[in-house]
N, C-alpha and C positions, 0 to 999 in steps of 0.2 A: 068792179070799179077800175077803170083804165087811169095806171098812177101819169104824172107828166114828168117830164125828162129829170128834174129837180128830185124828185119823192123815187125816180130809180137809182139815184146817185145815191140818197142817203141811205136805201135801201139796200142797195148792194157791200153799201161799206159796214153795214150793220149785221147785217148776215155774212159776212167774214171775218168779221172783228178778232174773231178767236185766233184765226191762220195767220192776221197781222202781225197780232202783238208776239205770235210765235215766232214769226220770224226775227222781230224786232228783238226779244228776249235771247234766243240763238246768235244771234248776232253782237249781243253786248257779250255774249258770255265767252264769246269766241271770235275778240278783236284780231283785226289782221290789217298791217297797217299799209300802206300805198303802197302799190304794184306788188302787192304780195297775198291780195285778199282773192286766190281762186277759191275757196274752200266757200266763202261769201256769195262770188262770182255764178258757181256752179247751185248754191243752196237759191238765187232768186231768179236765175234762169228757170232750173227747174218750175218754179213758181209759175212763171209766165206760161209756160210751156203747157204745162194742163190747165190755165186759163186763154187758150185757145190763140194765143200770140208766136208769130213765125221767129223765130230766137236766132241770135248769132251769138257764139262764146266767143271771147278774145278779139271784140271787134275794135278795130283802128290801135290800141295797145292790147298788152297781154290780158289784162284784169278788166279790159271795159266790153258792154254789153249790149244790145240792140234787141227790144221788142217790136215786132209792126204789126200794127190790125189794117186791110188796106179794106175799105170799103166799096173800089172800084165806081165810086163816084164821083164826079166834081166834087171837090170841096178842100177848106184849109188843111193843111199839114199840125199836130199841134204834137207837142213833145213834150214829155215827163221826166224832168233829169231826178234821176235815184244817185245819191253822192253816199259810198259805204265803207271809206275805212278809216280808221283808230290812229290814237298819236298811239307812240311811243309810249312805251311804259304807264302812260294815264288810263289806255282803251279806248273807249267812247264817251269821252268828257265834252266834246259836240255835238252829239247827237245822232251823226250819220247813221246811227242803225236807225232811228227814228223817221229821218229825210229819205231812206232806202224804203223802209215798211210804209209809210205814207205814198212814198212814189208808185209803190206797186199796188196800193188800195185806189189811188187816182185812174192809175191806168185802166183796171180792168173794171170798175165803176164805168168808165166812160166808154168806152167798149160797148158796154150795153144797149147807151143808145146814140152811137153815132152812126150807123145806119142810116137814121130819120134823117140825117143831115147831110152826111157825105163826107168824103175827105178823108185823110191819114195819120194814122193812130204811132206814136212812137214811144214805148219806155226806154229812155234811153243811162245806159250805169256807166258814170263817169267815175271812174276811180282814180285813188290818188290826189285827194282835192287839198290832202293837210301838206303835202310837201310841193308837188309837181304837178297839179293840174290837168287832170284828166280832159274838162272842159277845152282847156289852151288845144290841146292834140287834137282832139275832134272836130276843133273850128278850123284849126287848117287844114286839116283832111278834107274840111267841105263836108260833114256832115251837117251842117246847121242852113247850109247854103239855100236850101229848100221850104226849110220852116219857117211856118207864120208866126206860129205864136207857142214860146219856151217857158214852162212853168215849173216852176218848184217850191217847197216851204224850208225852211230852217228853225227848228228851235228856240225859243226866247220868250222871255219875262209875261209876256203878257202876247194877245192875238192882235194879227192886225192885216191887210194889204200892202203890200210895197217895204220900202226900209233902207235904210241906207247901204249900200254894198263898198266895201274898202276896195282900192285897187292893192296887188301885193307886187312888190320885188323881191325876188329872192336871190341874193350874195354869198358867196364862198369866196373869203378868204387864205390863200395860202402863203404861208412866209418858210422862204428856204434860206438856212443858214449852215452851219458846220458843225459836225457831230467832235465831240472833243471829250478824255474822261473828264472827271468831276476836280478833281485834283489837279487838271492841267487847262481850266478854263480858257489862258488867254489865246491856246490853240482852236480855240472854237466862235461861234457864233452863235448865240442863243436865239432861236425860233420861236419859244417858247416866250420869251421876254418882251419880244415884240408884240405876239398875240394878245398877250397880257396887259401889255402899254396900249396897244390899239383898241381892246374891248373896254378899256376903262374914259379911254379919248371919246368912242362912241357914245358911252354911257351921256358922256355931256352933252352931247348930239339935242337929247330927250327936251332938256329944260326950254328949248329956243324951238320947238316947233309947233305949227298950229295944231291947233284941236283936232279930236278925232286922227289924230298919227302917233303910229305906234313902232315904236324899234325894237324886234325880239332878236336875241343871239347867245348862240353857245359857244366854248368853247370846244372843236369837234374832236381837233385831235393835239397833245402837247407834249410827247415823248412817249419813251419806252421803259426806263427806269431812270431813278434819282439820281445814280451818282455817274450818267453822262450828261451833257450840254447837248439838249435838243435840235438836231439838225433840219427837223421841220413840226411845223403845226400848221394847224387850221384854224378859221370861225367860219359859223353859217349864221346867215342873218337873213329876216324878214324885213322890210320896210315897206309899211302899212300906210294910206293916208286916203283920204277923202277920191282924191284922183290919180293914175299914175303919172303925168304931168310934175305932181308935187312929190310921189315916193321915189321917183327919179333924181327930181330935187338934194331932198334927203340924202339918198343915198351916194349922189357924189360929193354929197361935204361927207359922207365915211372916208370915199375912194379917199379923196382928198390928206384927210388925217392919216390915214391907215400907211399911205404913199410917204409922210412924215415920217411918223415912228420908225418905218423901215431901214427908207435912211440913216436916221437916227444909229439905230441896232446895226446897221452893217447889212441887212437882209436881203 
């Protein structure tokens, strides 16, 4: 019985299942977070590689990756982004080992049979997706410049097609003030003071914005010990929203604030 292109798909992913979820299990166990996941890098390369795909390590940044099946036939370009690394201290509370293991159970599924069809095959490992954007690097590079058609899944509640996609800004805050001891304050300018009046200014930011926008932010950096007067600190912020049109929005009523406090403090 000759299966049809459908029944080799489900086929193939069924009869790898076990390699998948291995990786995908490796890969939770042994988070590595943006621009720092070769040890990931090299574990789904490899992968490709004895599933008969022409591989590039470290393509366009350090940690990003390239599969190609070229069919040497007319036909569409279609690309498989594999997203693989961990927050901070959480691991893989997104999922990217999942989005990676999926990515690579698509690819070599369709592998199979695009032959019959023609065209060019791409797994492509965009790293870096939780801070810096691996994606972002590779569209200017001009890798995408070719592709018809970009696919991927993400994790979530329940199955579906399509979904909403947030645009992200990402902000660093730095406030430079005067290091002073603890005891002789009015020598100094607290850095620290401001970061602190600025992230809580932010914090207001939240209640006045539309739906589906979201303002996340740390404090990165706020001194060396207690009893000087911080000569410099940090924040890094996300500003998440429906379109980046509106997290730009957002985020210049931070600048805006931020630009106050400063003043403010002397900074």
């Amino acid at each position: 019985m000759t299966l049809t292109a459908k029944d080799t798909l489900l086929q193939s992913v069924e009869d790898n299942i076990d390699a998948y979820m291995n990786l995908v299990q490796i890969m939770y166990d042994n988070p590595e977070i943006g621009n720092e996941e070769f040890e990931t890098m090299a574990l789904l390369v490899d992968y490709l590689d004895h599933a008969g795909f022409k591989t590039t390590s470290g393509y366009v940044v350090p940690t990003g990756f390239i599969g190609e099946y070229d069919t040497g036939k007319p036909g569409p370009t279609i690309a498989v982004m594999c997203e693989f690394d961990a927050l901070p201290e959480v691991g893989h509370g997104c999922g990217h080992n999942l989005i990676a293991g999926i990515g690579i159970a698509t690819g070599e599924a369709v592998k199979k049979i695009i032959d019959q069809f023609g065209g060019k095959l791409l797994v492509v490992g965009t790293p870096a997706e939780e801070n810096f954007g691996g994606k972002v690097s590779m569209s200017d590079a001009g890798v995408f410049d070719d592709v018809d058609v970009a696919l991927m899944v993400h994790p979530g509640s329940h199955n579906g097609v399509g979904g909403r996609s947030s645009a992200l800004n990402p902000i660093k805050f730095e406030f430079f003030g005067k290091n002073a001891h603890g005891c002789n304050p009015q020598a100094g300018a607290s850095a620290l003071d401001a970061a602190v009046m600025s992230y809580l200014q932010i914090n207001l930011i939240r209640q006045f914005v539309n739906p589906h926008t979201y303002i996340h932010g740390v404090i990165k950096d706020g001194g060396e010990a207690a009893n000087v007067i911080p000569g410099y600190a940090s924040l890094e912020y996300y500003f998440r929203a429906p379109t980046m049109a509106y997290a730009k929005e957002i985020t210049e009523k931070a600048i805006t604030a931020v630009e106050g406090v400063a003043l403010a403090n002397g900074v």
